[in-house]
VOPAGU-2260 file (C-alpha; in pm, 1 decimal, decimal comma):
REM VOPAGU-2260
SITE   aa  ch    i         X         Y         Z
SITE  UNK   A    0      74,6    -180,5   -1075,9
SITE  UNK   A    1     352,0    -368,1    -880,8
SITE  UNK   A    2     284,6    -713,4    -763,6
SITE  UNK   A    3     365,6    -697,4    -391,1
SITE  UNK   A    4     470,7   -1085,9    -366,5
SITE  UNK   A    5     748,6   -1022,5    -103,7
SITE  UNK   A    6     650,9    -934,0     226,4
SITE  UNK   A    7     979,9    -777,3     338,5
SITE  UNK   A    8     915,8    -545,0      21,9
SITE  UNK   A    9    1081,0    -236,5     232,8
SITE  UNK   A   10     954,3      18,0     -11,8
SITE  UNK   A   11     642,5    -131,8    -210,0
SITE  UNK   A   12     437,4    -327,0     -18,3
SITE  UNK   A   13     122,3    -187,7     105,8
SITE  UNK   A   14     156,0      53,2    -167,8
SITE  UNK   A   15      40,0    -233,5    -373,8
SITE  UNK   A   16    -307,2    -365,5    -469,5
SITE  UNK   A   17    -168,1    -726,9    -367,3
SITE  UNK   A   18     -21,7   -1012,8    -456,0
SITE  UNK   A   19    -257,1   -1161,5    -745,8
SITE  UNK   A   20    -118,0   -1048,1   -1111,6
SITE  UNK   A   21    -491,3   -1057,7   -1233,2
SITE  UNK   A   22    -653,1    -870,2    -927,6
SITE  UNK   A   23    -384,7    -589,8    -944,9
SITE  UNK   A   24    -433,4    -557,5   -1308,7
SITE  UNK   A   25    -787,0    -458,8   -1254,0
SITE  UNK   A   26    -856,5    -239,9   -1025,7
SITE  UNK   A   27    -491,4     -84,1   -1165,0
SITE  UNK   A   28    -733,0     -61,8   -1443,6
SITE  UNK   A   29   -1050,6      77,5   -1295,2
SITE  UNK   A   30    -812,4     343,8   -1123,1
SITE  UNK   A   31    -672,5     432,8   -1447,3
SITE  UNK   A   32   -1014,2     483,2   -1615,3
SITE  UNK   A   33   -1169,3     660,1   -1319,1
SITE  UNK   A   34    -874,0     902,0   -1368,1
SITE  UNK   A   35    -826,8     947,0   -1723,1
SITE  UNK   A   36   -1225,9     975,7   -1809,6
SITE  UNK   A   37   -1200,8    1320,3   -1640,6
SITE  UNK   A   38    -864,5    1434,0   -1852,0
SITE  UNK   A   39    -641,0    1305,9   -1542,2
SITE  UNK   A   40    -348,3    1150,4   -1711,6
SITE  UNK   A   41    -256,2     802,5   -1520,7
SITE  UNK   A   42      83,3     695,7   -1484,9
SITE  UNK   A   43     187,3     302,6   -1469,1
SITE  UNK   A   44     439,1     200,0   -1212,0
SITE  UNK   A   45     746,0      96,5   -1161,7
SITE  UNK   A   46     790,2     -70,6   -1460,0
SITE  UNK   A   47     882,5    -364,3   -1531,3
SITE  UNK   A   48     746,5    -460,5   -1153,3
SITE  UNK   A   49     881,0    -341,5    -796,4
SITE  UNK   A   50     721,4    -583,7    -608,6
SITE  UNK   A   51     943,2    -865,1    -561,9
SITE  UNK   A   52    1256,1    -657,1    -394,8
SITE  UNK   A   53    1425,8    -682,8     -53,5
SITE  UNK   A   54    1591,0    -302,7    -118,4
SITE  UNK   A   55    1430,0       3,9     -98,3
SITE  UNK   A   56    1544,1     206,1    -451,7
SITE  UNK   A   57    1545,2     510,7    -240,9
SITE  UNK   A   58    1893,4     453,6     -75,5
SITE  UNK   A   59    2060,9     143,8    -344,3
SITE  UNK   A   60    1981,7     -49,3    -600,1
SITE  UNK   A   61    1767,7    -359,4    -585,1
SITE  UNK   A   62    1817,6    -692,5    -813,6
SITE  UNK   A   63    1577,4    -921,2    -931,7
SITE  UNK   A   64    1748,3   -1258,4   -1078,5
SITE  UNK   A   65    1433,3   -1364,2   -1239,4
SITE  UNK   A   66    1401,3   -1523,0   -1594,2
SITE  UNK   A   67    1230,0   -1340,6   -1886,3
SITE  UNK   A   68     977,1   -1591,4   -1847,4
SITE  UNK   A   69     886,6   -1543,8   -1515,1
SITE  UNK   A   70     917,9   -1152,3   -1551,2
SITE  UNK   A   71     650,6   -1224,6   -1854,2
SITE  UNK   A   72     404,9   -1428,1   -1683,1
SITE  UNK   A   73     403,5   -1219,5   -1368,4
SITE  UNK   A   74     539,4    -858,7   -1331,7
SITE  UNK   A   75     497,0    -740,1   -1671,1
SITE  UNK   A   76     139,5    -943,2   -1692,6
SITE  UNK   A   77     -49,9    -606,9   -1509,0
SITE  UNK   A   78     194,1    -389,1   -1744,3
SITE  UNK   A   79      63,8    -545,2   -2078,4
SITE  UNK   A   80    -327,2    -473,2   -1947,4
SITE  UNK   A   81    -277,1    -102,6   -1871,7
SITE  UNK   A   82     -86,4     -93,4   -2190,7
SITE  UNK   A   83    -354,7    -243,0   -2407,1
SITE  UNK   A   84    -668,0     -36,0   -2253,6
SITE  UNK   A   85    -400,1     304,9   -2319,6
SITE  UNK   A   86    -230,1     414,8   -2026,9
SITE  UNK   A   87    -104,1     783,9   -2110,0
SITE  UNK   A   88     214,9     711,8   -1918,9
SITE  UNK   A   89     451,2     443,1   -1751,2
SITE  UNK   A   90     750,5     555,4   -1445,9
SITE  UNK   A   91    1026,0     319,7   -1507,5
SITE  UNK   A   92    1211,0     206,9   -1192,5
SITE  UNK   A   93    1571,1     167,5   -1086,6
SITE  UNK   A   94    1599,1    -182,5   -1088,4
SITE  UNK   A   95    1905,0    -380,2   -1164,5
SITE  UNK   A   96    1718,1    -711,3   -1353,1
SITE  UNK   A   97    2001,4    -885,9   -1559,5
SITE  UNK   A   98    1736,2   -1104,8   -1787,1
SITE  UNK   A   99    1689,7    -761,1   -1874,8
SITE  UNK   A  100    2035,7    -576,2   -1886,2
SITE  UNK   A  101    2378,4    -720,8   -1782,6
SITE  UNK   A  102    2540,6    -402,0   -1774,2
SITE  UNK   A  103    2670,3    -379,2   -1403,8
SITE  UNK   A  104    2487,8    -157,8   -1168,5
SITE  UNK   A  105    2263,1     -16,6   -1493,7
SITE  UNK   A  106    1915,0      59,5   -1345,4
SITE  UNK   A  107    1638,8     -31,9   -1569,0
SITE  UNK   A  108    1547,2     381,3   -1550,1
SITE  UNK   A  109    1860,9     406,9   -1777,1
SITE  UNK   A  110    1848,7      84,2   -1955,6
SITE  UNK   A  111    1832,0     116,9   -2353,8
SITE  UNK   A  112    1736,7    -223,8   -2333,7
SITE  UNK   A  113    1451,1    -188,0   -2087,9
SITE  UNK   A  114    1312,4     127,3   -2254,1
SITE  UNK   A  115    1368,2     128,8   -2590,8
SITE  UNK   A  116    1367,0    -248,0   -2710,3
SITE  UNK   A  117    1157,2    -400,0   -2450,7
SITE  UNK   A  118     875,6    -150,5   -2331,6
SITE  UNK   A  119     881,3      56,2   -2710,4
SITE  UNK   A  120     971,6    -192,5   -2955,9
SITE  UNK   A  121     849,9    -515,0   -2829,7
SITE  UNK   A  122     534,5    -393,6   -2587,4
SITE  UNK   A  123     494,9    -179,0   -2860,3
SITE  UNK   A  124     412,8     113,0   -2568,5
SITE  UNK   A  125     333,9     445,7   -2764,4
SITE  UNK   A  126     291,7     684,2   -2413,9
SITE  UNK   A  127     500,1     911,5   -2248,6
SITE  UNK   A  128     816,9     732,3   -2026,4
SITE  UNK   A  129     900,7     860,1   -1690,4
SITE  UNK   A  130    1211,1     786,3   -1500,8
SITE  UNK   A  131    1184,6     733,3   -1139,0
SITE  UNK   A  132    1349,1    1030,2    -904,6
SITE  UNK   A  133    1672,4    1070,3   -1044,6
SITE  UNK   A  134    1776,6    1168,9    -695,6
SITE  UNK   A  135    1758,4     873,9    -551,4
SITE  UNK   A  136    2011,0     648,8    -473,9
SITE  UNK   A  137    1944,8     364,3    -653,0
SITE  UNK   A  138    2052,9     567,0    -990,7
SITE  UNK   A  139    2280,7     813,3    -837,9
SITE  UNK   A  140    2466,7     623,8    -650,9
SITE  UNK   A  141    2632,1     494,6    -979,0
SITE  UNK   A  142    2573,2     767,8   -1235,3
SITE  UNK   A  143    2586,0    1109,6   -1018,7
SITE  UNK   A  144    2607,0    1474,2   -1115,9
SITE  UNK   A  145    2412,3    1437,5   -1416,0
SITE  UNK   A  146    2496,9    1138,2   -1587,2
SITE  UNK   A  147    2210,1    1024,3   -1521,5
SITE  UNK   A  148    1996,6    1283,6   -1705,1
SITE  UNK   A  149    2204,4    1198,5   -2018,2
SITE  UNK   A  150    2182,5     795,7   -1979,0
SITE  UNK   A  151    1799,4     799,5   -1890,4
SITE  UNK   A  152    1793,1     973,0   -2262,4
SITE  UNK   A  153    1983,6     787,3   -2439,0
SITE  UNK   A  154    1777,1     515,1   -2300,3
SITE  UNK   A  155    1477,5     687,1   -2467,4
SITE  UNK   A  156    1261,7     839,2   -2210,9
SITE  UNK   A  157    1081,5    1120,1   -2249,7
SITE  UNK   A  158    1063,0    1285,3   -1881,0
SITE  UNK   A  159    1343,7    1312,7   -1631,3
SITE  UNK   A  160    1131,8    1318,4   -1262,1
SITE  UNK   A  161    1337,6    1519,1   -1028,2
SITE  UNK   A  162    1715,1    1522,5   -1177,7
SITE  UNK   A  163    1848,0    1712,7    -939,5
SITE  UNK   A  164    2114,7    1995,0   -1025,0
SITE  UNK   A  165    1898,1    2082,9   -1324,3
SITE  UNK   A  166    2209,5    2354,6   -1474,5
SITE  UNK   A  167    2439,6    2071,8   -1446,2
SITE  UNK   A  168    2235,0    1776,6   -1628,7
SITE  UNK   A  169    2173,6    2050,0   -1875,9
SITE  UNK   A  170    2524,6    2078,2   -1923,9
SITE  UNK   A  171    2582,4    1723,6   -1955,1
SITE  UNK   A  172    2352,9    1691,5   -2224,6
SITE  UNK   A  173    2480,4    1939,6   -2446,6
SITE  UNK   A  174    2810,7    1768,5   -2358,8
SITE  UNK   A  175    2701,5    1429,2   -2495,4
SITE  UNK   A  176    2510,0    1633,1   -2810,6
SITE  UNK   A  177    2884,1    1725,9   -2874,3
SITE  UNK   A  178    3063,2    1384,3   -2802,6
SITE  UNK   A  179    2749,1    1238,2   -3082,9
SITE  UNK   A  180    2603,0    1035,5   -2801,5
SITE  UNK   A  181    2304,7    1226,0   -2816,2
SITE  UNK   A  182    2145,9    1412,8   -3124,2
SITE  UNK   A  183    1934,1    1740,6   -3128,8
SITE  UNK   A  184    1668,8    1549,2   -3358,3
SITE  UNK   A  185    1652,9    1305,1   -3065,4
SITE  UNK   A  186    1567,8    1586,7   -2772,4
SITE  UNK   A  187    1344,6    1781,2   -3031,3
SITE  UNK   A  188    1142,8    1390,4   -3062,3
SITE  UNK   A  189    1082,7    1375,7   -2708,9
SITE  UNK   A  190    1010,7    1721,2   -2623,3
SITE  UNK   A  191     723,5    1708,7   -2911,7
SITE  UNK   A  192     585,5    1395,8   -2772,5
SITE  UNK   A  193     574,6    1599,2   -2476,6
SITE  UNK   A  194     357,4    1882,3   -2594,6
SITE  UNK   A  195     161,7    1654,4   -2770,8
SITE  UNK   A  196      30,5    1520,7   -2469,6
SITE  UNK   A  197     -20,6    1834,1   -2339,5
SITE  UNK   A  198    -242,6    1942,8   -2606,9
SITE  UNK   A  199    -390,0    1613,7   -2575,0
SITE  UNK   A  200    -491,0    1715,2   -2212,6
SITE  UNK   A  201    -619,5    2045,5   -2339,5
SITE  UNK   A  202    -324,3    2232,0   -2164,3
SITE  UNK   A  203    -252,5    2438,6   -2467,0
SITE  UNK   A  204    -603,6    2635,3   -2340,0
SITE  UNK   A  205    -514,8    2833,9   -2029,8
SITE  UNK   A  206    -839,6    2753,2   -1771,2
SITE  UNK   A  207    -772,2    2928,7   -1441,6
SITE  UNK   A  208    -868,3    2654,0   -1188,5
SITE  UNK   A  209   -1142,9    2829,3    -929,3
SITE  UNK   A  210    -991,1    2853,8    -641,5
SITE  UNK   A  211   -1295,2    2901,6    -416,9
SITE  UNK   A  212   -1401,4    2681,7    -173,9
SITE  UNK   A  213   -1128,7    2453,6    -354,5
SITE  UNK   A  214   -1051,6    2256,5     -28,3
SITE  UNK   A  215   -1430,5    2133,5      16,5
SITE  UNK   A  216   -1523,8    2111,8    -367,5
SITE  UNK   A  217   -1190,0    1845,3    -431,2
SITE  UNK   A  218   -1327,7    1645,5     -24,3
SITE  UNK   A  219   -1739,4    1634,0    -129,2
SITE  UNK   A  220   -1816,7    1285,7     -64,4
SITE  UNK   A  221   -1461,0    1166,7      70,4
SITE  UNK   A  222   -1607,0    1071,3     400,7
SITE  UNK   A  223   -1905,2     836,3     243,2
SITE  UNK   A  224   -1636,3     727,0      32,9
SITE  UNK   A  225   -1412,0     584,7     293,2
SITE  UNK   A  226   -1682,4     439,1     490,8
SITE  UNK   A  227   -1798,5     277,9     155,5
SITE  UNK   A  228   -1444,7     135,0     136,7
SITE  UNK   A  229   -1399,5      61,6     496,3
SITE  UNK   A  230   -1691,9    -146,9     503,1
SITE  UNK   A  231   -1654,4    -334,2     242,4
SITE  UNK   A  232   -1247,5    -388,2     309,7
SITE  UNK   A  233   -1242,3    -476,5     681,7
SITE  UNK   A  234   -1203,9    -876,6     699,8
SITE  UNK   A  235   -1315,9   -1152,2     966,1
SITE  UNK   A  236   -1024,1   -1353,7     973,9
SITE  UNK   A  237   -1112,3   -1578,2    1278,4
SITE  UNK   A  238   -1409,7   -1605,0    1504,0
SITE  UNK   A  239   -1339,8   -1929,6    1679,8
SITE  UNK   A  240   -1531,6   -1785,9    1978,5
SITE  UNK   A  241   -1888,7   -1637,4    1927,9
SITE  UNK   A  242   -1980,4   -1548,3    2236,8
SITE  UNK   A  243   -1668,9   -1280,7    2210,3
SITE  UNK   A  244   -1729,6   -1183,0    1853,8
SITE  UNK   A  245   -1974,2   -1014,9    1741,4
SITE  UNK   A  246   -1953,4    -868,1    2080,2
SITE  UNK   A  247   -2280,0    -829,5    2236,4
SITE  UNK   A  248   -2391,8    -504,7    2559,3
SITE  UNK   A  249   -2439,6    -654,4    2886,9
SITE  UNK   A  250   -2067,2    -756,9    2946,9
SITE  UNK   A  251   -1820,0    -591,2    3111,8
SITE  UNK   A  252   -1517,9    -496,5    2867,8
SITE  UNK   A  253   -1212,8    -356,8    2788,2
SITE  UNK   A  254   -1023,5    -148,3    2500,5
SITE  UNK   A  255    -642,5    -265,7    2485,0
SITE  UNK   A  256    -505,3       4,2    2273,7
SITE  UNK   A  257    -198,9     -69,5    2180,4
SITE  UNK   A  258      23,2     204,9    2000,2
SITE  UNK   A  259    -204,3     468,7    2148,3
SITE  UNK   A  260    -138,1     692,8    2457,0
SITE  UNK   A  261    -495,2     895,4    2463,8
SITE  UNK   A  262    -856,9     750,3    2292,4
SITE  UNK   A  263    -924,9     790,2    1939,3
SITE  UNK   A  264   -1238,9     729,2    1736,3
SITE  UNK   A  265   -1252,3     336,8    1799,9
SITE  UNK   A  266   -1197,4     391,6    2165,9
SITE  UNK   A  267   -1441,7     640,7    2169,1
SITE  UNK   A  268   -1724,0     376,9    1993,3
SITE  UNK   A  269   -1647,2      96,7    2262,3
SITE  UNK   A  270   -1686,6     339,4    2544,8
SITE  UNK   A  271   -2056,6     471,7    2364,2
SITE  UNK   A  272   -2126,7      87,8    2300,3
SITE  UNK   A  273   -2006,8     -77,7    2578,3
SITE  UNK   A  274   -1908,6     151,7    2859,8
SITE  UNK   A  275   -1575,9     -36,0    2771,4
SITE  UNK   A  276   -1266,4     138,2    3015,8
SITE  UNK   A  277    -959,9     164,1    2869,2
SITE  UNK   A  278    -617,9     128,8    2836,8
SITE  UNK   A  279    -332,9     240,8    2647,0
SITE  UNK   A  280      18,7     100,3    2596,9
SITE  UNK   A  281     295,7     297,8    2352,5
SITE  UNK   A  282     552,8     145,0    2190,3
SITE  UNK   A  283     785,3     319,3    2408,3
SITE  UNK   A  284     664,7     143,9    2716,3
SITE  UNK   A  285     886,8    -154,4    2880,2
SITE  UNK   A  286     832,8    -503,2    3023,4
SITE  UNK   A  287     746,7    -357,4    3361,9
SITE  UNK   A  288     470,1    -164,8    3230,5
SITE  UNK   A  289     336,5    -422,7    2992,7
SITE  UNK   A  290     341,7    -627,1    3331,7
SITE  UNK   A  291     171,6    -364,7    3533,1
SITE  UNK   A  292    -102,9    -409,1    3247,8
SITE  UNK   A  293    -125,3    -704,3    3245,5
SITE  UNK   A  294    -201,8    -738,4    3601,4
SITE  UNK   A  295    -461,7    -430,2    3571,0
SITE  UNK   A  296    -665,3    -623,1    3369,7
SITE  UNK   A  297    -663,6    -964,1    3511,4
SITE  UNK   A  298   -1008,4   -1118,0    3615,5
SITE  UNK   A  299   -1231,3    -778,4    3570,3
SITE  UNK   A  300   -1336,7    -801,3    3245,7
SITE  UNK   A  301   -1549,6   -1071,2    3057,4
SITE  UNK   A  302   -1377,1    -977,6    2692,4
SITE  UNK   A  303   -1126,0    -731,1    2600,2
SITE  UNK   A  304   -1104,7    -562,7    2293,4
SITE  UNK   A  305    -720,3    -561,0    2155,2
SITE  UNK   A  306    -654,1    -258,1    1956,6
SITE  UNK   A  307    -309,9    -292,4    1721,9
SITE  UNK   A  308    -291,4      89,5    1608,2
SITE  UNK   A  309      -7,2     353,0    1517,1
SITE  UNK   A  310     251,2      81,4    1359,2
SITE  UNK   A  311     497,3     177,2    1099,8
SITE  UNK   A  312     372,3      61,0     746,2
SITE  UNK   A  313     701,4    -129,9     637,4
SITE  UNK   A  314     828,9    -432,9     780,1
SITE  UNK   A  315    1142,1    -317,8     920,9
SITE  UNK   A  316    1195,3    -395,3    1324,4
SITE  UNK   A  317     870,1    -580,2    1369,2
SITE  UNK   A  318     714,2    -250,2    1207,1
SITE  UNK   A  319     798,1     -64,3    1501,7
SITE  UNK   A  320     575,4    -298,6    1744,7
SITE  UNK   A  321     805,3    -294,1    2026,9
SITE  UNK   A  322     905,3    -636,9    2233,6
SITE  UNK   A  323     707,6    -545,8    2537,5
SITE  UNK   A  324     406,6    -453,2    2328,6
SITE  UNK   A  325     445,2    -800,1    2130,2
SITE  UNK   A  326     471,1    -993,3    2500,8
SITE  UNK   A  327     166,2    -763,9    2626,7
SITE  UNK   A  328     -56,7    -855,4    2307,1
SITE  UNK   A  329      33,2   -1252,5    2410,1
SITE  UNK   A  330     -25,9   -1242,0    2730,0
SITE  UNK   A  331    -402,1   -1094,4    2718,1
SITE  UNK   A  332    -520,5   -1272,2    2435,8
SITE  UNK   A  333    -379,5   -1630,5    2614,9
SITE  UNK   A  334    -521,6   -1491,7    2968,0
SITE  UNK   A  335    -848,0   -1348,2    2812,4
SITE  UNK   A  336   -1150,5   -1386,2    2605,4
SITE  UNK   A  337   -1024,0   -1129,8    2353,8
SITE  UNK   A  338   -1089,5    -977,5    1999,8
SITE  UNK   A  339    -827,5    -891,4    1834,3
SITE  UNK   A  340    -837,3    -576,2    1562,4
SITE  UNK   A  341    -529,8    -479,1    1337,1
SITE  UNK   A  342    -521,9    -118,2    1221,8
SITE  UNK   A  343    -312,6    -104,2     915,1
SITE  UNK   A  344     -94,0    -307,7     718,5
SITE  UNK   A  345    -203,7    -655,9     658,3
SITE  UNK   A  346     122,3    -831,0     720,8
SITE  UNK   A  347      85,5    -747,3    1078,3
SITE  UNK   A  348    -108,7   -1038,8    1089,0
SITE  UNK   A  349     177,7   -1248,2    1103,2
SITE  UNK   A  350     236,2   -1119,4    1496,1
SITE  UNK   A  351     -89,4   -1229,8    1585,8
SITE  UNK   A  352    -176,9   -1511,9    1359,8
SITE  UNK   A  353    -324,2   -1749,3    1653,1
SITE  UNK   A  354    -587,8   -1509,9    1818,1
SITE  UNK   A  355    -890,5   -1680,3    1877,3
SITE  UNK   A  356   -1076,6   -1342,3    1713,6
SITE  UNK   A  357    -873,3   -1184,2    1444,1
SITE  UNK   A  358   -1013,0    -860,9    1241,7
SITE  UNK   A  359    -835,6    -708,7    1006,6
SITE  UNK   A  360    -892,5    -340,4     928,8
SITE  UNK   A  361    -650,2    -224,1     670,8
SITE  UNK   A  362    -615,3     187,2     791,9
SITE  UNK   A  363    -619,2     341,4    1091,9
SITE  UNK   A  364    -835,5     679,9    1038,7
SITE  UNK   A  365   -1178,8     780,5    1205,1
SITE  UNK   A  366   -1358,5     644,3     909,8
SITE  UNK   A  367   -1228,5     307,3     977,3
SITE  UNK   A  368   -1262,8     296,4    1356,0
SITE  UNK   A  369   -1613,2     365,9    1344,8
SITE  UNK   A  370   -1724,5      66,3    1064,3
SITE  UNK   A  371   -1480,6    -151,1    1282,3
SITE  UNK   A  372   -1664,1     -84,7    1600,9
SITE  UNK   A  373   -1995,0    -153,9    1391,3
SITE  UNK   A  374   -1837,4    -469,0    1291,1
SITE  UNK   A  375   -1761,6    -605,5    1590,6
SITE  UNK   A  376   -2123,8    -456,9    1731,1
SITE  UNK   A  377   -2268,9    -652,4    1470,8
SITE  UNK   A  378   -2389,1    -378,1    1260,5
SITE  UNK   A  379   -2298,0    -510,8     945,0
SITE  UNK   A  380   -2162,0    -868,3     809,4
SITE  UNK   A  381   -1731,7    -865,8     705,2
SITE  UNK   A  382   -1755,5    -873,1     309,8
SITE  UNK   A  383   -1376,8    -805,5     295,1
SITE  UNK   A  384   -1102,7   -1063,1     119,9
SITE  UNK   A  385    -722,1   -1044,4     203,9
SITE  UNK   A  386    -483,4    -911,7     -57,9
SITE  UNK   A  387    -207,0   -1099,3      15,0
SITE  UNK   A  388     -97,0   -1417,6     183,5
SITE  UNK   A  389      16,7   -1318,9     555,3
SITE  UNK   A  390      95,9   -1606,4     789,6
SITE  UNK   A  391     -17,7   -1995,6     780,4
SITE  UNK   A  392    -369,9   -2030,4     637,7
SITE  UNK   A  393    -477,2   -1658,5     602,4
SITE  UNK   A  394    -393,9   -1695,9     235,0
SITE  UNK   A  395    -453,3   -1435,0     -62,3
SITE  UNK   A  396    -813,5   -1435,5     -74,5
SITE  UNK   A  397    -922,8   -1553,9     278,4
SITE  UNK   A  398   -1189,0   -1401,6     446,2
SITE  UNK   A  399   -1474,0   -1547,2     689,0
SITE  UNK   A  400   -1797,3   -1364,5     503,1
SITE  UNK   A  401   -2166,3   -1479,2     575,1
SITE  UNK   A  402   -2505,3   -1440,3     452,0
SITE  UNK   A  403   -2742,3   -1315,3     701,0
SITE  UNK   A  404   -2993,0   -1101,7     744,3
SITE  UNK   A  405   -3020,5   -1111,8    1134,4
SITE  UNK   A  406   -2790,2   -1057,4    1411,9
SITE  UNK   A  407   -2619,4   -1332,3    1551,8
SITE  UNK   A  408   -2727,7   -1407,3    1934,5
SITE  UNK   A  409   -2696,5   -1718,0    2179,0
SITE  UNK   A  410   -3018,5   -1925,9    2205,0
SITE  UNK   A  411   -3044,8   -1797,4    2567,0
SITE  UNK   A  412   -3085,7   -1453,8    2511,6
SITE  UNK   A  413   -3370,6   -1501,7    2327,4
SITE  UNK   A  414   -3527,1   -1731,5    2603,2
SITE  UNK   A  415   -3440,7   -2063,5    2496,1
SITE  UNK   A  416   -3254,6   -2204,1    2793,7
């Protein structure tokens, strides 16, 4: 339930639903109910909001110098929803957020203040509490060899998620039991709120889970499912040239696939559609062979068909879209009539924010590849809305959608010349 309003988020980002507190909070909200209605337990996270960091939690710890206020009306806003329609369980991050806690270097995982007064006694948040990874760096960094086991419970949580040398934390505990930082009453509290969830969740009645045919019973219906999705995700962000997009038989084209060294599913639909040839350009290619490209395709082909595929998901080094592969993508879409089609994260957009025809297609899987080739066939009309803002006016909530029930077609195709 983070609020992914920081692009460079190294470590949330397209984990998130987006960048709208009220659009997160409800499909965080569907996905919670879809899980819990079949005795899933669904866990809230990173509380109190991960999305507005420029440090991945894995390796140090991030800051956020934002007001209570502004933590209230935003990052805790999809928090409170959850909360209210009963969440069975919240991960609390490491997150250094001094409106929060001014103790230097405490992660909110270990914060009194974050999980006893603030989530418990003023959210009034009755579920379980689990810390983030213990192991990672953004905790242990400052509170190794099992301090942090004892500080995330005198904080008040009730599960420690992956602490690491498990005899050692053990040890510590028992160490700050003696020292009176810790009580036995306390431990016994939160190992009984414990089992009461589990009996909650019927665990306390051993049912030996079938285990055949396992693999197919937990994948019936994936594949209609991420069509479904596909379809109704992939979004028209430009079409400033219809006679490119949707892309009609009868031309001569050709599939730019950047990122890939061999045809996958997409490829494979432009060559059934279109008898499209194609080419392929890694991200470990150089200038000479984006130029040797370049000059491959020059004045053969009536519209080619940019593929952006294989990327990394974060934003670090351009996403891992090398130089030459940036010049290449340039180049074509300036030198051709071109469609342009972005496999994966959104804020890739940003590269390519002036093509002429810009799709968006969110994942890079067979699933996807085949709706986007329908797409651009004209198969079926873009229904899909961006998540996030990513470059000038493709804005949270842009998306070219239209109403039709008939292919689009130039007058003279149809005879009217």
């Amino acid at each position: 339930v983070d609020i992914n309003n920081n692009p460079s988020n190294p470590v949330i980002n397209d984990r998130s639903f987006g960048e709208d507190k009220y659009r997160v909070a409800d499909l965080a909200l569907q996905y919670m109910k879809g899980m819990q209605d079949v005795g899933v337990m669904a866990c809230a996270k990173h509380f109190p909001g991960h999305g507005d960091v420029a440090v991945d939690s894995h390796y140090d710890l991030p800051v956020i110098n934002k007001s209570r206020t502004e933590l209230d009306s935003l990052e805790l806003y999809p928090f409170k929803q959850l909360f209210s329609a009963g969440v069975g369980s919240v991960m609390v991050a490491h997150l250094s957020v001094p409106a929060i806690d001014t103790g230097a270097n405490r992660p909110t995982s270990i914060s009194y203040n974050n999980v006893t007064r603030l989530l418990r006694n003023e959210l009034k948040y009755e579920g379980l509490t689990f810390t983030d990874a213990l192991e990672m760096q953004g905790v242990a960094k400052y509170y190794p060899d099992g301090e942090s086991s004892v500080q995330s419970l005198i904080a008040g949580n009730d599960m420690l998620c992956l602490p690491g040398d498990i005899p050692k934390a053990i040890d510590k505990v028992r160490e700050a039991i003696r020292k009176d930082l810790l009580s036995w009453d306390a431990i016994d509290y939160h190992v009984k709120r414990v089992l009461k969830a589990k009996y909650q969740y019927g665990l306390n009645v051993i049912q030996p889970v079938n285990m055949n045919h396992l693999t197919e019973d937990l994948n019936a219906g994936i594949d209609k499912m991420r069509r479904m999705v596909a379809e109704n995700a992939i979004t028209l962000l430009r079409n400033d040239d219809s006679t490119s997009f949707p892309l009609r038989t009868g031309k001569k084209v050709a599939f730019l696939g950047v990122g890939l060294a061999a045809d996958n599913e997409f490829a494979c639909q432009l060559r059934k559609d279109y008898n499209a040839n194609a080419y392929y350009f890694d991200y470990k290619m150089d200038s000479t062979q984006a130029q040797a490209t370049i000059a491959l395709l020059r004045n053969r082909y009536d519209v080619v068909v940019i593929g952006m595929h294989g990327f990394n998901r974060f934003p670090a080094n351009s996403f891992g879209i090398s130089k030459p592969a940036q010049f290449l993508i340039k180049q074509v879409q300036q030198q051709h009539k071109s469609v342009t089609m972005v496999f994966g994260n959104p804020y890739v957009v940003s590269q390519v924010c002036d093509a002429k025809n810009l799709v968006l297609c969110y994942e890079d899987d067979s699933a996807t590849h085949r709706k986007a080739a329908d797409l651009l066939y004209g198969r079926f009309l873009a229904k899909g809305k961006l998540p996030v803002t990513v470059c000038g006016p493709f804005t949270y909530g842009y998306g070219i959608t239209e109403n039709r029930m008939l292919r689009k077609v130039s007058p003279v195709d149809l005879g009217f010349d």
